[in-house]
Biotite code that builds the C-alpha atoms (Angstrom):
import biotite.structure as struc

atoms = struc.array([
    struc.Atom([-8.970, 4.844, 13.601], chain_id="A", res_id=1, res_name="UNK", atom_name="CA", element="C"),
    struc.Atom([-7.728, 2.995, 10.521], chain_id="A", res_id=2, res_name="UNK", atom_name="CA", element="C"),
    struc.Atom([-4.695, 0.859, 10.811], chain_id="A", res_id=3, res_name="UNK", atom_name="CA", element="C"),
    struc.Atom([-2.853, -2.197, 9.092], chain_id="A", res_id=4, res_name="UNK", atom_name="CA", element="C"),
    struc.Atom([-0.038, -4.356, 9.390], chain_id="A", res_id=5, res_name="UNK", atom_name="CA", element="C"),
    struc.Atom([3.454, -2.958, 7.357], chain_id="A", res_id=6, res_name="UNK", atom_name="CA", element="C"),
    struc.Atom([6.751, -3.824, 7.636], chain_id="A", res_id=7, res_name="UNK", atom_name="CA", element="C"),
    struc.Atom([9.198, -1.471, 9.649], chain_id="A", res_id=8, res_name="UNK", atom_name="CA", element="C"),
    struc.Atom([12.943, -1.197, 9.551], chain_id="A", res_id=9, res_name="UNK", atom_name="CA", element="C"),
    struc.Atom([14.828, -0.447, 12.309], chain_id="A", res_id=10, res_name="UNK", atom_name="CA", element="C"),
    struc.Atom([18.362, -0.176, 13.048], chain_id="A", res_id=11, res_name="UNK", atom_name="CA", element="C"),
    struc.Atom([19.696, -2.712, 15.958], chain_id="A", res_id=12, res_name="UNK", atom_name="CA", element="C"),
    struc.Atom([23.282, -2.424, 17.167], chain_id="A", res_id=13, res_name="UNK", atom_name="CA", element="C"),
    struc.Atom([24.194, -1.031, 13.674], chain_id="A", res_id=14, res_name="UNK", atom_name="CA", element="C"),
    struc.Atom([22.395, -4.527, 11.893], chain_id="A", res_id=15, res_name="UNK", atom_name="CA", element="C"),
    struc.Atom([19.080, -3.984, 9.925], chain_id="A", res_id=16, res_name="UNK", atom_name="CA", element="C"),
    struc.Atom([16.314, -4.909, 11.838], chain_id="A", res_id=17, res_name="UNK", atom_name="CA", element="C"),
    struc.Atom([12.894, -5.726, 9.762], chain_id="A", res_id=18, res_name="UNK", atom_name="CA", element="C"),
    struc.Atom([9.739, -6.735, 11.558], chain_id="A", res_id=19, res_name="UNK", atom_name="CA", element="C"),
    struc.Atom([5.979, -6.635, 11.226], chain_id="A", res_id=20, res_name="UNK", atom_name="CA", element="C"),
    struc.Atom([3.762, -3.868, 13.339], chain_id="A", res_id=21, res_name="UNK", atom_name="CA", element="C"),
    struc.Atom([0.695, -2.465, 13.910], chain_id="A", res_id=22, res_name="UNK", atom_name="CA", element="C"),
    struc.Atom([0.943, 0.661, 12.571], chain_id="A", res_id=23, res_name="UNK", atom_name="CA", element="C"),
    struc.Atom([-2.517, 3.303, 13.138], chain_id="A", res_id=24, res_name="UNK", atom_name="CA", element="C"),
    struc.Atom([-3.477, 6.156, 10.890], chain_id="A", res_id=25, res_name="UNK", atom_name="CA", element="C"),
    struc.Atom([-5.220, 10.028, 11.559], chain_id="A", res_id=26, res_name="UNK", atom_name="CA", element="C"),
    struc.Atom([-8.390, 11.191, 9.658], chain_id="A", res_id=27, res_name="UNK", atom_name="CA", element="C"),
    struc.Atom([-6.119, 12.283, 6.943], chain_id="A", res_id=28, res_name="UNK", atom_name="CA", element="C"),
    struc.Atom([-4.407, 9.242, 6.299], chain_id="A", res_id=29, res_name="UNK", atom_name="CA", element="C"),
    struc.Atom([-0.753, 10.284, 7.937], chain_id="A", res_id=30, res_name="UNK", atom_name="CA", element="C"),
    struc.Atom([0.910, 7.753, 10.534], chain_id="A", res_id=31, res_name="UNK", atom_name="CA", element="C"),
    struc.Atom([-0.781, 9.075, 13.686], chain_id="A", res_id=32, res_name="UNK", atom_name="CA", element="C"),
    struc.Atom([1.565, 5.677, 15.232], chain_id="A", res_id=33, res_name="UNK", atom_name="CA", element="C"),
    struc.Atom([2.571, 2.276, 15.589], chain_id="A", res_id=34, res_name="UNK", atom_name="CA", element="C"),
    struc.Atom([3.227, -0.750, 17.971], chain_id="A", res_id=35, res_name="UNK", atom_name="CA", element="C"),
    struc.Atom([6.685, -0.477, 19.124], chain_id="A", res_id=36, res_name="UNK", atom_name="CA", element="C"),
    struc.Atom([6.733, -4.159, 19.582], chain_id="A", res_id=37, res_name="UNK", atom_name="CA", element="C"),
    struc.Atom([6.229, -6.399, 16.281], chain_id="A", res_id=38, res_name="UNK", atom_name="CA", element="C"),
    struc.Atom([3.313, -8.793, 16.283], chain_id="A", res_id=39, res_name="UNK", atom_name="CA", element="C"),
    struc.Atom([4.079, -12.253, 16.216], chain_id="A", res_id=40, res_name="UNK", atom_name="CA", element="C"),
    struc.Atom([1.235, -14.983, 14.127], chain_id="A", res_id=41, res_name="UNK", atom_name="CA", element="C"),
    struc.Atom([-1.001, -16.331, 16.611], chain_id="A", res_id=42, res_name="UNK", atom_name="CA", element="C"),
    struc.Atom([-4.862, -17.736, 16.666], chain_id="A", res_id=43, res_name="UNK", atom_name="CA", element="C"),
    struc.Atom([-6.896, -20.217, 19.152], chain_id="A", res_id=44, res_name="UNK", atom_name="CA", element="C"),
    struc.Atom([-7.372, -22.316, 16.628], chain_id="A", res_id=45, res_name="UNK", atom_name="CA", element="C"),
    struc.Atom([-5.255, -22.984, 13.249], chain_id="A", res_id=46, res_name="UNK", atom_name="CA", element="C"),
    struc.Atom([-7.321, -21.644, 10.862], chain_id="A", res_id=47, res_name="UNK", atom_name="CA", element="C"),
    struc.Atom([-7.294, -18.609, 12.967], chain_id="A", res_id=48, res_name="UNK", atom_name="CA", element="C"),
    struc.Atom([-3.668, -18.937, 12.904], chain_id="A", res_id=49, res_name="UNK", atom_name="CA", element="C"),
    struc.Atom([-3.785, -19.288, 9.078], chain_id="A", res_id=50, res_name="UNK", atom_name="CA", element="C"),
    struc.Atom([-5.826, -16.051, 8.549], chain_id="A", res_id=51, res_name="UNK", atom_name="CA", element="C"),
    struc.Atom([-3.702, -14.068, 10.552], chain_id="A", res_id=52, res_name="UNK", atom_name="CA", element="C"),
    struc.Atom([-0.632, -15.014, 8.707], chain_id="A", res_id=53, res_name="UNK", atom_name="CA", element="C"),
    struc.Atom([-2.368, -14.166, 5.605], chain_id="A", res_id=54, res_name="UNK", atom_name="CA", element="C"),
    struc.Atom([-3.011, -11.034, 7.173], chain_id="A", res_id=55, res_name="UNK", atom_name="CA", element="C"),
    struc.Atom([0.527, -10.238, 8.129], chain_id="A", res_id=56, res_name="UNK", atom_name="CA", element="C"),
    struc.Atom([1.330, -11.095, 4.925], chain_id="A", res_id=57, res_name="UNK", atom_name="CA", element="C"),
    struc.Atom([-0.579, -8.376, 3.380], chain_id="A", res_id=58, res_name="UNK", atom_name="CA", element="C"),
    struc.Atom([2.053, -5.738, 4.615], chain_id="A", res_id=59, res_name="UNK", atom_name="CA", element="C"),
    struc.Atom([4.362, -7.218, 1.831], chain_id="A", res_id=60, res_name="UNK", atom_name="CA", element="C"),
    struc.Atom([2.085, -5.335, -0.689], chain_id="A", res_id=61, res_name="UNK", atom_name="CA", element="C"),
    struc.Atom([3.317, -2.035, 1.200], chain_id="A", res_id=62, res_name="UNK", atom_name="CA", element="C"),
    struc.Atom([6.442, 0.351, 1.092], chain_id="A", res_id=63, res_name="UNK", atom_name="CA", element="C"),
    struc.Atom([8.564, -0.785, 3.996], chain_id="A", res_id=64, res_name="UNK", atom_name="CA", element="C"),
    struc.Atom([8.909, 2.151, 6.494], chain_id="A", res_id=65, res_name="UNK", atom_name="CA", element="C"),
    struc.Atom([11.658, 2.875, 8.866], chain_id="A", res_id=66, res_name="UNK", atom_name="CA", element="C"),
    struc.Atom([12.051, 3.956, 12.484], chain_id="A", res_id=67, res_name="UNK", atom_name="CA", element="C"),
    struc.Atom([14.158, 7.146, 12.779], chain_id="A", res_id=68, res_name="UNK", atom_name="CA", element="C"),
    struc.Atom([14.335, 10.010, 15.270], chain_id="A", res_id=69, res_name="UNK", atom_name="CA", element="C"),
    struc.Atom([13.026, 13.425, 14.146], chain_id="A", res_id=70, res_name="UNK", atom_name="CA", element="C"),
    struc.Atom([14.810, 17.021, 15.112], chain_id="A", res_id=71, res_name="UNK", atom_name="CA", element="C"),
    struc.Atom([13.320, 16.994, 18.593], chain_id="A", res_id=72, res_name="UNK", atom_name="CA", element="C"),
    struc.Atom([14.376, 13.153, 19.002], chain_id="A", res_id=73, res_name="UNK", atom_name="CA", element="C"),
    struc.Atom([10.614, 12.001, 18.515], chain_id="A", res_id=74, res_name="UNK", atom_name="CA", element="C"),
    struc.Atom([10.596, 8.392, 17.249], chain_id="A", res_id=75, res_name="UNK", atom_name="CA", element="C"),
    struc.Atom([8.904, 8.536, 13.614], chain_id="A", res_id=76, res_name="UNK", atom_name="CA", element="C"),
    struc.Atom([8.086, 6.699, 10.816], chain_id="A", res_id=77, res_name="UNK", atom_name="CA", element="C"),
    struc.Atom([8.542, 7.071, 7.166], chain_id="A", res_id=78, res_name="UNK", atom_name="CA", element="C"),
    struc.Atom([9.294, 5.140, 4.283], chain_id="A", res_id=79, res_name="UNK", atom_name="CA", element="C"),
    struc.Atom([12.334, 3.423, 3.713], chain_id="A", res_id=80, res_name="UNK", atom_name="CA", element="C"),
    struc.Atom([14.033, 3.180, 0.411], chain_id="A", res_id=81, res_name="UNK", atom_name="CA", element="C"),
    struc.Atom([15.149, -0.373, -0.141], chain_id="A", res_id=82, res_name="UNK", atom_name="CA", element="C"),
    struc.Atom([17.081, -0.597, -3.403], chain_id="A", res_id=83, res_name="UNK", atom_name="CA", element="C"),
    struc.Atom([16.581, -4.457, -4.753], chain_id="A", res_id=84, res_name="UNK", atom_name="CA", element="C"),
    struc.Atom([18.237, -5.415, -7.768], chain_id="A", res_id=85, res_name="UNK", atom_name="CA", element="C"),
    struc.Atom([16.621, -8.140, -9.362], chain_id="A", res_id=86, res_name="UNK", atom_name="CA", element="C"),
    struc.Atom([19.272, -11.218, -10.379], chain_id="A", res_id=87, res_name="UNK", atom_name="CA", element="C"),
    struc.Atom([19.217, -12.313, -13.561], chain_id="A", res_id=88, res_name="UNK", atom_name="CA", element="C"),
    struc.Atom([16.764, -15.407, -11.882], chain_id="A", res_id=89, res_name="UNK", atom_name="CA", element="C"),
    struc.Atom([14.268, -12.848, -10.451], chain_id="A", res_id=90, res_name="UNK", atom_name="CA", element="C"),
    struc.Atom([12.515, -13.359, -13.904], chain_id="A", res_id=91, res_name="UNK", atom_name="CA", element="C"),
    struc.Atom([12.174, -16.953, -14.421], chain_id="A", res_id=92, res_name="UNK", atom_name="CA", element="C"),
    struc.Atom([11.185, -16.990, -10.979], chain_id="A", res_id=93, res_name="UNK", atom_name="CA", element="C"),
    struc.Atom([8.060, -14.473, -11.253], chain_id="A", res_id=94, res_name="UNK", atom_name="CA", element="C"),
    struc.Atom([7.133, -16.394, -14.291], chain_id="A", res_id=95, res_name="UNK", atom_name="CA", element="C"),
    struc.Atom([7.391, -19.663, -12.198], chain_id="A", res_id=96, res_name="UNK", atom_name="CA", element="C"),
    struc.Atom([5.271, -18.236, -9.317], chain_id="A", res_id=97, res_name="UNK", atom_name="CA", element="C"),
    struc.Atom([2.774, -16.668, -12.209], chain_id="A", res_id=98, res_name="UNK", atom_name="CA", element="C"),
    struc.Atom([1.769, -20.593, -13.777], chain_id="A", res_id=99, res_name="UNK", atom_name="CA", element="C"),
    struc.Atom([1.672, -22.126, -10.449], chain_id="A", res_id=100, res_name="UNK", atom_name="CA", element="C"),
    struc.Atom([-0.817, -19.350, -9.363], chain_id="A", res_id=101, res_name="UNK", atom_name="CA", element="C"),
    struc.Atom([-2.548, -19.828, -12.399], chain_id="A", res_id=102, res_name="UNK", atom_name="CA", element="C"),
    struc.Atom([-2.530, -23.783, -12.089], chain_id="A", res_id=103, res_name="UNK", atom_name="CA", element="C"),
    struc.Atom([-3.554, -23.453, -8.237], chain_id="A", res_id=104, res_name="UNK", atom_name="CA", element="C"),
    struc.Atom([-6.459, -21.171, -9.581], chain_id="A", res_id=105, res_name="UNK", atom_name="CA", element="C"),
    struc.Atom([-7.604, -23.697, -12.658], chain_id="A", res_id=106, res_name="UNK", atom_name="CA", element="C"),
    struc.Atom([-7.485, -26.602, -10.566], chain_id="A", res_id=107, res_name="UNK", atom_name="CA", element="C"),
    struc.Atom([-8.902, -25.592, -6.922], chain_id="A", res_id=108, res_name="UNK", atom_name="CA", element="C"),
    struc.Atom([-11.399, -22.491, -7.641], chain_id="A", res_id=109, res_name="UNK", atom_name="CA", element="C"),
    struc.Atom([-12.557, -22.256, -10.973], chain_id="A", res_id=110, res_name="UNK", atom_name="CA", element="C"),
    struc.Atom([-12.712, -26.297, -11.032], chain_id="A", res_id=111, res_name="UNK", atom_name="CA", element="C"),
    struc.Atom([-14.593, -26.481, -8.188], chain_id="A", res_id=112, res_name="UNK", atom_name="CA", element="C"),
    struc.Atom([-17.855, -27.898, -7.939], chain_id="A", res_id=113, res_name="UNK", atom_name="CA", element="C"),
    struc.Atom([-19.438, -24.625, -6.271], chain_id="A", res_id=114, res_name="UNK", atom_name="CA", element="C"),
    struc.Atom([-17.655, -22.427, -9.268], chain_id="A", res_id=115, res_name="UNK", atom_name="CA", element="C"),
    struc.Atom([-18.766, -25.006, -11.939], chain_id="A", res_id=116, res_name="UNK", atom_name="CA", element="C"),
    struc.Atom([-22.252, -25.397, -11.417], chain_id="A", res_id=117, res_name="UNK", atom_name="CA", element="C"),
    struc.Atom([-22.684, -21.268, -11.012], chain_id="A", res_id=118, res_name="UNK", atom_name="CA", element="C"),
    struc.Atom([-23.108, -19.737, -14.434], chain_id="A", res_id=119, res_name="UNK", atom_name="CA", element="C"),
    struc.Atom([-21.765, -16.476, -12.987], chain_id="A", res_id=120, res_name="UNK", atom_name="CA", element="C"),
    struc.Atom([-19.248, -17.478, -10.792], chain_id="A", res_id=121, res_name="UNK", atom_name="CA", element="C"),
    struc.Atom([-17.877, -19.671, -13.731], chain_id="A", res_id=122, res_name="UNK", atom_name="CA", element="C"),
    struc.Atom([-17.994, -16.780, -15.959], chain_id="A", res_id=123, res_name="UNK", atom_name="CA", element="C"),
    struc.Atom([-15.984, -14.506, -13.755], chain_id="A", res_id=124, res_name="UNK", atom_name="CA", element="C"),
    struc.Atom([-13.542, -17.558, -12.913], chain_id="A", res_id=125, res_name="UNK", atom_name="CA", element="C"),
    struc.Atom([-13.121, -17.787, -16.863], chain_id="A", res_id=126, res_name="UNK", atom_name="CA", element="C"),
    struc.Atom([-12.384, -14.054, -17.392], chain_id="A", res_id=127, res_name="UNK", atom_name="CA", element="C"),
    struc.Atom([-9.519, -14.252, -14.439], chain_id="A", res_id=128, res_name="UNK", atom_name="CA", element="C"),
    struc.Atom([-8.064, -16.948, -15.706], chain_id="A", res_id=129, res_name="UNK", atom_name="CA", element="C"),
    struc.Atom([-8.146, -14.995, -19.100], chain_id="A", res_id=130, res_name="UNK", atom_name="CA", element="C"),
    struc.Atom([-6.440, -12.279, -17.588], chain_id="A", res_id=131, res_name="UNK", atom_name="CA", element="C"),
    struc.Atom([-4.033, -14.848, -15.297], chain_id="A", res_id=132, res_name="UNK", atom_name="CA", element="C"),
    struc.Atom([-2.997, -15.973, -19.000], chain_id="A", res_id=133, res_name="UNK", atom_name="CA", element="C"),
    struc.Atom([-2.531, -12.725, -20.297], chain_id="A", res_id=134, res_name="UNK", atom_name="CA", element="C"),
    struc.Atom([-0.383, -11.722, -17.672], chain_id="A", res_id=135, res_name="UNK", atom_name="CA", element="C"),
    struc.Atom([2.007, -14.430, -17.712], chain_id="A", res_id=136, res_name="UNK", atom_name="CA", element="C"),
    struc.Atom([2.366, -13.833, -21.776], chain_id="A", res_id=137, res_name="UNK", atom_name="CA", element="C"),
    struc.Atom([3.361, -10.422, -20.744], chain_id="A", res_id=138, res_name="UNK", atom_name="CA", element="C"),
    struc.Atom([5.634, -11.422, -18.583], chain_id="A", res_id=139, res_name="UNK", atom_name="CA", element="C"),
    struc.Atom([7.345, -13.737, -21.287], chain_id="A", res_id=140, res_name="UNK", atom_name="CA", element="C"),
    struc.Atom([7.829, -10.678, -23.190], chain_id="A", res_id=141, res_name="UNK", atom_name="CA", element="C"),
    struc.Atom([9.341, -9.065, -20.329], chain_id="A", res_id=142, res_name="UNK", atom_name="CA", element="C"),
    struc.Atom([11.673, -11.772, -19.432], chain_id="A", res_id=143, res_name="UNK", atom_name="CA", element="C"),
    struc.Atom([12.641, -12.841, -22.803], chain_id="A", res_id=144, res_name="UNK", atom_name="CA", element="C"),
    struc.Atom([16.815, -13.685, -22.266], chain_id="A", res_id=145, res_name="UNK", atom_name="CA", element="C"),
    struc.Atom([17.147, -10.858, -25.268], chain_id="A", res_id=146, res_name="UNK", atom_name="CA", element="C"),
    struc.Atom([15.393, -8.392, -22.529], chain_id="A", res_id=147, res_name="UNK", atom_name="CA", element="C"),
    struc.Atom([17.475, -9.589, -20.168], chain_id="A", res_id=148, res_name="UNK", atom_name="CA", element="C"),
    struc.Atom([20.682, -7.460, -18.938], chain_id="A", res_id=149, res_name="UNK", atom_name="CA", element="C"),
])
């Protein structure tokens, strides 16, 4: 059985509730179910620890689902429609994210020793950084203030 981590919203004494679970899927992909009780980060070691928050992290990258009760009062899951406006800073602050990504990148993969000396790592460490580059441009056309709302 296939399963990940996603976010889940759930409604608590009438306040949004969102929290990280366990969530299992059927042959066919569907929510077969879930952990009712979020995980919390843990590891026996701290790079454990570290890996496992990266891994809870990963449910970002997912539509958030919520908890609700079908027509026979089964608890179910499906996904949740979370309307975010971006403010006007949402912009700058994707582009800011996008050249420290880059500069974390440049400095700590592709100039690393390992990388360097490795024609085809350093090849394939040159094209993402091509394509690191091109995507912040294109978000500087995005995000130009005239774009802007």
């Amino acid at each position: 059985m296939k399963w990940n981590f996603r976010i889940i919203h759930k409604k608590i004494d009438e306040e949004s509730a969102y929290r990280i679970h366990e969530v299992y899927y059927g042959e066919k992909g569907t929510i077969a179910n879930w952990a009712k009780s979020p995980v919390k980060p843990s590891g026996s070691n701290i790079h454990e620890l570290r890996n496992n928050i990266r891994f809870l992290l990963s449910a970002f990258r997912l539509p958030v689902l919520t908890e609700e009760k079908d027509e026979k009062g089964l608890d179910i899951l499906r996904e949740f429609e979370c309307i975010s406006t971006p403010n006007p800073g949402t912009a700058f602050e994707v582009m800011d994210r996008a050249s420290v990504a880059m500069t974390h990148f440049n400095d700590f993969v592709a100039a690393h020793p390992v990388v360097r000396d490795d024609e085809r790592l350093a090849k394939k460490a040159t094209f993402i950084s091509t394509l690191m580059c091109q995507f912040y441009n294109e978000l500087a056309v995005i995000t130009a203030p005239d774009k802007q709302k």
